[in-house]
GULUM-282493 format. One record per residue (C-alpha): x, y, z; residue number from 1; residue in one letter. Coordinates in nm, 2 decimals. Example, Ala and Ser with C-alpha at 12.3 -4.5 7.8 and 13.67 -1.06 7.14 Angstrom:
2
<pt x="1.23" y="-0.45" z="0.78" nr="1" rest="a"/>
<pt x="1.37" y="-0.11" z="0.71" nr="2" rest="s"/>
END
This chain:
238
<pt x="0.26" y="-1.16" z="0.62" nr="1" rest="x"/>
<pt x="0.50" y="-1.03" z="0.93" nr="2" rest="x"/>
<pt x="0.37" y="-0.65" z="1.04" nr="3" rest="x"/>
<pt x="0.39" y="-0.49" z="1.34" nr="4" rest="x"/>
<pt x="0.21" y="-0.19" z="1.23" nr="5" rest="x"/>
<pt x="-0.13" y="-0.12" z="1.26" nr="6" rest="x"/>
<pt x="-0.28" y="0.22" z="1.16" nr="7" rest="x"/>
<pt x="-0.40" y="0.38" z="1.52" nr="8" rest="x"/>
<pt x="-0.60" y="0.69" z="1.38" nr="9" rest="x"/>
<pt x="-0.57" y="0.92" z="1.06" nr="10" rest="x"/>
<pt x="-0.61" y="1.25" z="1.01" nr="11" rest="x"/>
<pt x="-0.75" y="1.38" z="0.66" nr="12" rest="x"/>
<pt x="-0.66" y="1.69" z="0.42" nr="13" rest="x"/>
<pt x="-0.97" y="1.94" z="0.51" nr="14" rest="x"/>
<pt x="-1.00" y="1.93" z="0.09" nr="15" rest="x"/>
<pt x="-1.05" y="1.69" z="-0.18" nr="16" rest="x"/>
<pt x="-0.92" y="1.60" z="-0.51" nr="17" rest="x"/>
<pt x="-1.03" y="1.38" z="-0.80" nr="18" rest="x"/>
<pt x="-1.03" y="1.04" z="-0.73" nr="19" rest="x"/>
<pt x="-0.97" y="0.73" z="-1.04" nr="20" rest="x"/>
<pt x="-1.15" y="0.56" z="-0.79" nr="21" rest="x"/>
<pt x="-1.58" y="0.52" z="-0.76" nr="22" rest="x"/>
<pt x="-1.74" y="0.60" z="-0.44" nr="23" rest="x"/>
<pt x="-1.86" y="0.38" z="-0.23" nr="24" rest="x"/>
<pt x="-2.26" y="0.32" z="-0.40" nr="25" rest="x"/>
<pt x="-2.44" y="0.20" z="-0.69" nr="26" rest="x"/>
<pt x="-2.26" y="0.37" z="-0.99" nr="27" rest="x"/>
<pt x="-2.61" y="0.52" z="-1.07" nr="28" rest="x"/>
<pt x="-2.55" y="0.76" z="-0.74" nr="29" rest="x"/>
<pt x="-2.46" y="1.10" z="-0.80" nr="30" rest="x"/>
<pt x="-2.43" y="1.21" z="-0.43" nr="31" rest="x"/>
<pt x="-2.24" y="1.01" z="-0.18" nr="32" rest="x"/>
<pt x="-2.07" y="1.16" z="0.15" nr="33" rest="x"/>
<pt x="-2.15" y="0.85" z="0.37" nr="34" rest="x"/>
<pt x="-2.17" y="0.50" z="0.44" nr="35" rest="x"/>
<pt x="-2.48" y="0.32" z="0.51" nr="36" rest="x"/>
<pt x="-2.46" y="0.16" z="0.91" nr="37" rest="x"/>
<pt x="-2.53" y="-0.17" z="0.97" nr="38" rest="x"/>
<pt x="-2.59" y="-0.27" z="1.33" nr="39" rest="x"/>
<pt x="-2.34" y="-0.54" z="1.48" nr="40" rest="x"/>
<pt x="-2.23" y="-0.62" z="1.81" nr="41" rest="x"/>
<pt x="-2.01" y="-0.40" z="1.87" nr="42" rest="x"/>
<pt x="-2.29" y="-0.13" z="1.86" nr="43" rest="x"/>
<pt x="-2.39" y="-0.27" z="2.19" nr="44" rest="x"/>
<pt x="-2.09" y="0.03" z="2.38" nr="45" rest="x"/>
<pt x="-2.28" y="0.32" z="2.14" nr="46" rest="x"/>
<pt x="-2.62" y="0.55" z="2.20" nr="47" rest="x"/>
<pt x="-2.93" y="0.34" z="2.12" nr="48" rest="x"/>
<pt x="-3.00" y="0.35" z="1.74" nr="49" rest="x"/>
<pt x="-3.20" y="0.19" z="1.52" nr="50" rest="x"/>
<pt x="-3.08" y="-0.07" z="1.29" nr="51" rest="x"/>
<pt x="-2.95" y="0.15" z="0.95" nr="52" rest="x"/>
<pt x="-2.93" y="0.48" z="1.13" nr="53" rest="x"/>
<pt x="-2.67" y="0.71" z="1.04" nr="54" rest="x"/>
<pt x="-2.46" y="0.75" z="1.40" nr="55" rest="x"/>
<pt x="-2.29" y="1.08" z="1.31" nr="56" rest="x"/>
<pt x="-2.05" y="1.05" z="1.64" nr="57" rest="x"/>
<pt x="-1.89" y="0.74" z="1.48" nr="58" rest="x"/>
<pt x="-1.58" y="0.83" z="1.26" nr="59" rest="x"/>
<pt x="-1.62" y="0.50" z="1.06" nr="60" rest="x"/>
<pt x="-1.93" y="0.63" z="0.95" nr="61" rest="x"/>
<pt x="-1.78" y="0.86" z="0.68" nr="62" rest="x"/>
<pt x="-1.60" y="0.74" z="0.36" nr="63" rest="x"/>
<pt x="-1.31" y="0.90" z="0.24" nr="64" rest="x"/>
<pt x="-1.44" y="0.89" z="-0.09" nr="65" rest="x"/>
<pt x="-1.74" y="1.12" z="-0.19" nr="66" rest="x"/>
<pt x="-1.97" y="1.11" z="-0.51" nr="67" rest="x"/>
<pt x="-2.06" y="1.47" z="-0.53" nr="68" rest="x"/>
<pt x="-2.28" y="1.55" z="-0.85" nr="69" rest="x"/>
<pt x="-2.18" y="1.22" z="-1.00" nr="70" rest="x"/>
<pt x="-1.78" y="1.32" z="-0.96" nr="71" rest="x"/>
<pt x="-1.56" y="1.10" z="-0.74" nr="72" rest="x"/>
<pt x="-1.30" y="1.25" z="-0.46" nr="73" rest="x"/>
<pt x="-1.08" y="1.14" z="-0.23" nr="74" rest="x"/>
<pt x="-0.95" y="1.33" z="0.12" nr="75" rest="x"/>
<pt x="-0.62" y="1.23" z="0.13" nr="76" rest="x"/>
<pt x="-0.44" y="1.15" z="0.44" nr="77" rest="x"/>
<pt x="-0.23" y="1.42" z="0.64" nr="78" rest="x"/>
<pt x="-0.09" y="1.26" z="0.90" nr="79" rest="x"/>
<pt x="-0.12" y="0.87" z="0.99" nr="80" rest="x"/>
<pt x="-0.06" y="0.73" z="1.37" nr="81" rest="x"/>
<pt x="0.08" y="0.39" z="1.32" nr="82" rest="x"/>
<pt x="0.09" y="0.19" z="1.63" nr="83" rest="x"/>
<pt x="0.46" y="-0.06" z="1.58" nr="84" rest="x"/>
<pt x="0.37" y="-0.36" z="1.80" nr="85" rest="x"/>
<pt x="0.70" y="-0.37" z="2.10" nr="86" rest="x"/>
<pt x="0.94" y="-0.65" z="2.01" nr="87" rest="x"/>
<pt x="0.87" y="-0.66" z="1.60" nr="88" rest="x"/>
<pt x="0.57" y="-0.91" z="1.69" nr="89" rest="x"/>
<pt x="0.30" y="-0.92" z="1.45" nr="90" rest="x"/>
<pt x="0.04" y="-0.59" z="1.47" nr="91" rest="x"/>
<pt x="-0.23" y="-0.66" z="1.78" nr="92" rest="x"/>
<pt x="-0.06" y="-0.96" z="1.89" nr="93" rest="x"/>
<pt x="0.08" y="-0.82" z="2.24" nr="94" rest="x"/>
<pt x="-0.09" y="-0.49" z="2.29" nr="95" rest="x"/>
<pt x="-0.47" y="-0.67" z="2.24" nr="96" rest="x"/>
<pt x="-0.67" y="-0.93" z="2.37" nr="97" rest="x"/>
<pt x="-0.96" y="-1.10" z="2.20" nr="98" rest="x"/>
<pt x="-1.21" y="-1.14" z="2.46" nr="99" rest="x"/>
<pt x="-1.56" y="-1.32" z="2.42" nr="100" rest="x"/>
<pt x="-1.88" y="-1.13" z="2.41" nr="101" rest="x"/>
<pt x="-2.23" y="-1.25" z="2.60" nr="102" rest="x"/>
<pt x="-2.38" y="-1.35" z="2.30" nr="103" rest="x"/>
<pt x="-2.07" y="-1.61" z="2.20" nr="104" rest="x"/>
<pt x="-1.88" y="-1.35" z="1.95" nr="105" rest="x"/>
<pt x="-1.55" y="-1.18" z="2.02" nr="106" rest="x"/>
<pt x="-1.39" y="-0.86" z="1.99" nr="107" rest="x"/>
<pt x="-1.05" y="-0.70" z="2.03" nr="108" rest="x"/>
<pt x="-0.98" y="-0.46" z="2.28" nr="109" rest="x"/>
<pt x="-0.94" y="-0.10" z="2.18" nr="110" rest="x"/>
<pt x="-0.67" y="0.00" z="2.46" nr="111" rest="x"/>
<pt x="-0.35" y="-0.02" z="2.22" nr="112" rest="x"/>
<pt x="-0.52" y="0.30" z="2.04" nr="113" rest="x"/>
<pt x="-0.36" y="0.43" z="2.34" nr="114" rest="x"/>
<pt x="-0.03" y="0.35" z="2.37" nr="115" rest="x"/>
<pt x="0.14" y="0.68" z="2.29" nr="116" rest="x"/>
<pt x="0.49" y="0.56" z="2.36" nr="117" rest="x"/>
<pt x="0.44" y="0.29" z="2.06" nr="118" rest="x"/>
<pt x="0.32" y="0.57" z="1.81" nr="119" rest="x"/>
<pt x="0.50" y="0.57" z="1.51" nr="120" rest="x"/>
<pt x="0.39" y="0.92" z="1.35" nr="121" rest="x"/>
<pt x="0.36" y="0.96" z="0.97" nr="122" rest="x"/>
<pt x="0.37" y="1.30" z="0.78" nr="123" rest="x"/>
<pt x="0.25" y="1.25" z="0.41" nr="124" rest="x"/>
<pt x="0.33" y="1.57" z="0.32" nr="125" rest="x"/>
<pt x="0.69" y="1.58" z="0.46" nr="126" rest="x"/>
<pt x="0.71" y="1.20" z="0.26" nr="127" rest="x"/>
<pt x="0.58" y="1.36" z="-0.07" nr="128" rest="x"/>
<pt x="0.86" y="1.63" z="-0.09" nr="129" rest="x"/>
<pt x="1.13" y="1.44" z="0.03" nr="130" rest="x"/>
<pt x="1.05" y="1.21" z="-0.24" nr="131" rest="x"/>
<pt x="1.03" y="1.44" z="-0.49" nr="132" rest="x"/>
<pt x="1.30" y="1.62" z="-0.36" nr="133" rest="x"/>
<pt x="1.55" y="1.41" z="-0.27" nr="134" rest="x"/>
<pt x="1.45" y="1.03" z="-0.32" nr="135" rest="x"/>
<pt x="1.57" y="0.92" z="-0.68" nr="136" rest="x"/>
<pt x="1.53" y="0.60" z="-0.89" nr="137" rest="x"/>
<pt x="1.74" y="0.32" z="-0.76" nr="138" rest="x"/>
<pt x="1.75" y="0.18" z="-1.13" nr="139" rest="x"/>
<pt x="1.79" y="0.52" z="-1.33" nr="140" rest="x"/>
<pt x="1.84" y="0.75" z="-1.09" nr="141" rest="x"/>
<pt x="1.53" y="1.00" z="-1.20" nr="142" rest="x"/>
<pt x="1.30" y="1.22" z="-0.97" nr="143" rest="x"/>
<pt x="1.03" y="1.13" z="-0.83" nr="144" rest="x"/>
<pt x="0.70" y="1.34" z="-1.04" nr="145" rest="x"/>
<pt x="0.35" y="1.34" z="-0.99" nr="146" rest="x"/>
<pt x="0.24" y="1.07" z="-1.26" nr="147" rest="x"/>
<pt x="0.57" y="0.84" z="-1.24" nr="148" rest="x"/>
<pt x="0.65" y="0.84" z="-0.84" nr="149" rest="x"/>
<pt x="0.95" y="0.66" z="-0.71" nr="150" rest="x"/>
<pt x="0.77" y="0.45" z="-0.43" nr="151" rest="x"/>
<pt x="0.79" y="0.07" z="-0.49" nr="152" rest="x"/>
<pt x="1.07" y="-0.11" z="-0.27" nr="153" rest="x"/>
<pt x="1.21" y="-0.46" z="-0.29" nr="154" rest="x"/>
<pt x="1.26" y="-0.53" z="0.04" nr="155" rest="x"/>
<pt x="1.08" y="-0.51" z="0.37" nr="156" rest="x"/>
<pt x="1.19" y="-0.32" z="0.64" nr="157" rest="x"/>
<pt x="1.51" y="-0.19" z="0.47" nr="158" rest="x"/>
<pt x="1.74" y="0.11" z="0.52" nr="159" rest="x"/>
<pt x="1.54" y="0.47" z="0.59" nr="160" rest="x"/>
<pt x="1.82" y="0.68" z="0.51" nr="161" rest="x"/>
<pt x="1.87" y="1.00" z="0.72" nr="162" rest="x"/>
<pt x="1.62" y="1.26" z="0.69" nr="163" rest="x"/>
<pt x="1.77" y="1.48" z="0.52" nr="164" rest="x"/>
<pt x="1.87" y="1.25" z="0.19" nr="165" rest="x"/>
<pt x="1.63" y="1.04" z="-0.02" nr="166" rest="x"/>
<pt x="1.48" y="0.70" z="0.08" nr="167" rest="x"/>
<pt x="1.72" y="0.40" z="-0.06" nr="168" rest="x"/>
<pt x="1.62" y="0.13" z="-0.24" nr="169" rest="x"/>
<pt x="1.27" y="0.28" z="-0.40" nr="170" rest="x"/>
<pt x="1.19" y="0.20" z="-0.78" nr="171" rest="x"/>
<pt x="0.97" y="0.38" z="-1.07" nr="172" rest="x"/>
<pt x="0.68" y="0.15" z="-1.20" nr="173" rest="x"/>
<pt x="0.86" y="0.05" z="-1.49" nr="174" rest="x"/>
<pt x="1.19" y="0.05" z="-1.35" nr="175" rest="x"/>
<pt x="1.12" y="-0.22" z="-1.11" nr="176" rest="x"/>
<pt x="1.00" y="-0.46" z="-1.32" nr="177" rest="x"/>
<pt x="1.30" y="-0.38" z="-1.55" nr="178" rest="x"/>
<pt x="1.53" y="-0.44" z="-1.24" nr="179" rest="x"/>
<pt x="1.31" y="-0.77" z="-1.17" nr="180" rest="x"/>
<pt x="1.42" y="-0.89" z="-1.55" nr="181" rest="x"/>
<pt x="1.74" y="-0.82" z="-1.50" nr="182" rest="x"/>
<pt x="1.74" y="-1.06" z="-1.22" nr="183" rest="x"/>
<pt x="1.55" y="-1.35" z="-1.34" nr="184" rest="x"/>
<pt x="1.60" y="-1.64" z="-1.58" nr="185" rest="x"/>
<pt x="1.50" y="-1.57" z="-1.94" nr="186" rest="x"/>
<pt x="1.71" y="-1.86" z="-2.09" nr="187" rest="x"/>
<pt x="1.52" y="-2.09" z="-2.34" nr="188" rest="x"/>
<pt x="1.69" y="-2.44" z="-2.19" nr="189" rest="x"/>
<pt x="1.71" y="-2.40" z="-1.83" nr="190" rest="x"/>
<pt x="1.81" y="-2.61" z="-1.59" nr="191" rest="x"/>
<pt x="1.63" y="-2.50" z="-1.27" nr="192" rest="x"/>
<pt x="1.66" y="-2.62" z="-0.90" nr="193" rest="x"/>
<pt x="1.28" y="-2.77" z="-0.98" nr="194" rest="x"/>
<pt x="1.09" y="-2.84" z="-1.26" nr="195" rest="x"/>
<pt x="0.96" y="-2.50" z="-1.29" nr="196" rest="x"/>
<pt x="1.15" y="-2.27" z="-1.06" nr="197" rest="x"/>
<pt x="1.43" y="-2.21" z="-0.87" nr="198" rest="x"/>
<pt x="1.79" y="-2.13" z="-0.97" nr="199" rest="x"/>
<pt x="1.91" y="-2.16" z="-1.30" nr="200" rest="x"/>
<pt x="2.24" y="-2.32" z="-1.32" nr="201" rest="x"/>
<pt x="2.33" y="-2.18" z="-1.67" nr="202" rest="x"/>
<pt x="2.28" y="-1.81" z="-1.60" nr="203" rest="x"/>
<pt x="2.32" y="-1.85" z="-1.21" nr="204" rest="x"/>
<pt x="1.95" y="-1.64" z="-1.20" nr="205" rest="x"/>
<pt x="1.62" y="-1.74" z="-1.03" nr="206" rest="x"/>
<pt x="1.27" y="-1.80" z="-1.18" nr="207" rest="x"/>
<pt x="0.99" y="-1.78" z="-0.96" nr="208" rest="x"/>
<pt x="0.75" y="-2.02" z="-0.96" nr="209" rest="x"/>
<pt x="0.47" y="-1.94" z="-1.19" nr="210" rest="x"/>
<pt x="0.65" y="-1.81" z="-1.46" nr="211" rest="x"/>
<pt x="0.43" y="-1.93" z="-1.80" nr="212" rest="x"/>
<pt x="0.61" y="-1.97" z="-2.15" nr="213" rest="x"/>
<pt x="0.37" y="-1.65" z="-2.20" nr="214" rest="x"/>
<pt x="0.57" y="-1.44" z="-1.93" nr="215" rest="x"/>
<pt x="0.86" y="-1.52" z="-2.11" nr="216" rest="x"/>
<pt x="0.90" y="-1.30" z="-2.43" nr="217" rest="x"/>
<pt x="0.75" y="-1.04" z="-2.18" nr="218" rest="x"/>
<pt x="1.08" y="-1.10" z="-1.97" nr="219" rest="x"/>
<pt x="1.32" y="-1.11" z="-2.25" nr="220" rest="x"/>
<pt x="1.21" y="-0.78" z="-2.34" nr="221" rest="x"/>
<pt x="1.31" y="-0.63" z="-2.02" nr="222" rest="x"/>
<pt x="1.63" y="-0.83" z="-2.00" nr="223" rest="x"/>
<pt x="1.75" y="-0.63" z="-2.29" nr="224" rest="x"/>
<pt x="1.68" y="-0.28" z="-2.16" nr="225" rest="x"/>
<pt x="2.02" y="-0.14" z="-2.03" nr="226" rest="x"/>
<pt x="2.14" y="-0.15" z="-1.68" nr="227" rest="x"/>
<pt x="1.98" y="0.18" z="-1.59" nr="228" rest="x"/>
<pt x="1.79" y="0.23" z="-1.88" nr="229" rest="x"/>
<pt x="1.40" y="0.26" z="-1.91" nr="230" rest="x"/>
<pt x="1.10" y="0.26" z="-2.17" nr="231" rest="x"/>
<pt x="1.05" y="0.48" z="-2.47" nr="232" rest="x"/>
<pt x="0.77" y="0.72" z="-2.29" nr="233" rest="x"/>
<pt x="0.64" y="0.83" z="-2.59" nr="234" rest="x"/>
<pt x="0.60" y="0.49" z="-2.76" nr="235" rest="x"/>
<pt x="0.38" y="0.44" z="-2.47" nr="236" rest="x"/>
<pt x="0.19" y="0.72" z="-2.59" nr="237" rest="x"/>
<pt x="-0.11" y="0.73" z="-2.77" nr="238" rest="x"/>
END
């Protein structure tokens, strides 16, 4: 897939929170703050060490996940440096070379980690509150909440907005599968471009190729939500 950004560094909230997600280790670990190094050639540049050492100078040697008395965190991220590759080109494909090692391997060089004038600068906290400020539901029009977040888009590399409104085009969970219904052929006799996908001359709507007779009732369902309407939460409850 096209992407001219590549993350160029990271910088992590100083404090954790609970994670859904295990630490990196055998489930059966109950303390976990590192990763376990193993030696490849691109140790050759670093201090002598031997082979499963734990290089503390080496940021990559820390997960952001910890196991810590058999609970799971995660150190979110602050800010993320993005590095957007000059001329929309595909991330590393300009700013670094793949040269060949003595040994027959290769490597890319690090020097576009320094390209300050193709930094692209992310604030996660400035992105949370203007979401759940200002961002709403392009299907029904609701906030943004911790628990149902408005951040899946349909399109890549569409409108920003100005900074001070909400982010266009961004969906709830739920709502953009709804809004994905909406726009796809549920009819029971189709007649599709192909066999099994394609546009559907009777309803003038696609189906995308893939779609079982078990997707279907699935689909229907949706279909028949309202133009801007979403799920029963509390049907969904247990």
């Amino acid at each position: 897939m096209h992407d001219p950004l590549t993350v160029a560094f990271e910088i992590r909230r100083p404090w954790p929170e609970r994670s859904p997600l295990p630490a990196a280790g055998h489930a059966s670990v109950r303390w976990r703050i590192r990763l376990h190094h193993t030696c490849t050639p691109s140790c050759g540049q670093d201090p002598p060490h031997r082979d499963g050492a734990f290089p503390w100078w080496r940021p990559s040697s820390y997960s952001a996940f910890w196991r810590l008395a058999g609970r799971d965190y995660y150190f979110p991220s602050l800010i993320t440096v993005w590095h957007r590759e000059p001329g929309g080109r595909d991330g590393l494909s300009v700013c670094s070379k793949r040269v060949q090692r003595r040994d027959g391997t290769w490597r890319r060089t690090r020097g576009w980690r320094c390209h300050i004038h193709h930094y692209k600068i992310q604030f996660r906290t400035y992105q949370q509150l203007r979401r759940r400020l200002l961002t709403r539901c392009a299907w029904c029009g609701q906030r943004s909440v911790k628990g149902d977040q408005v951040n899946i888009s349909h399109q890549w590399g569409g409108p920003r907005g100005r900074w001070w409104k909400g982010e266009p085009g961004l969906f709830h969970h739920d709502c953009s599968a709804i809004k994905s219904a909406h726009a796809t052929c549920v009819c029971e006799w189709p007649v599709l471009e192909h066999d099994t996908y394609g546009k559907c001359a009777r309803c003038e709507r696609s189906r995308s190729f893939g779609t079982t007779a078990e997707h279907l009732p699935r689909l229907r369902e949706l279909a028949a939500i309202p133009h801007g309407g979403r799920h029963d939460r509390t049907e969904e409850t247990p």
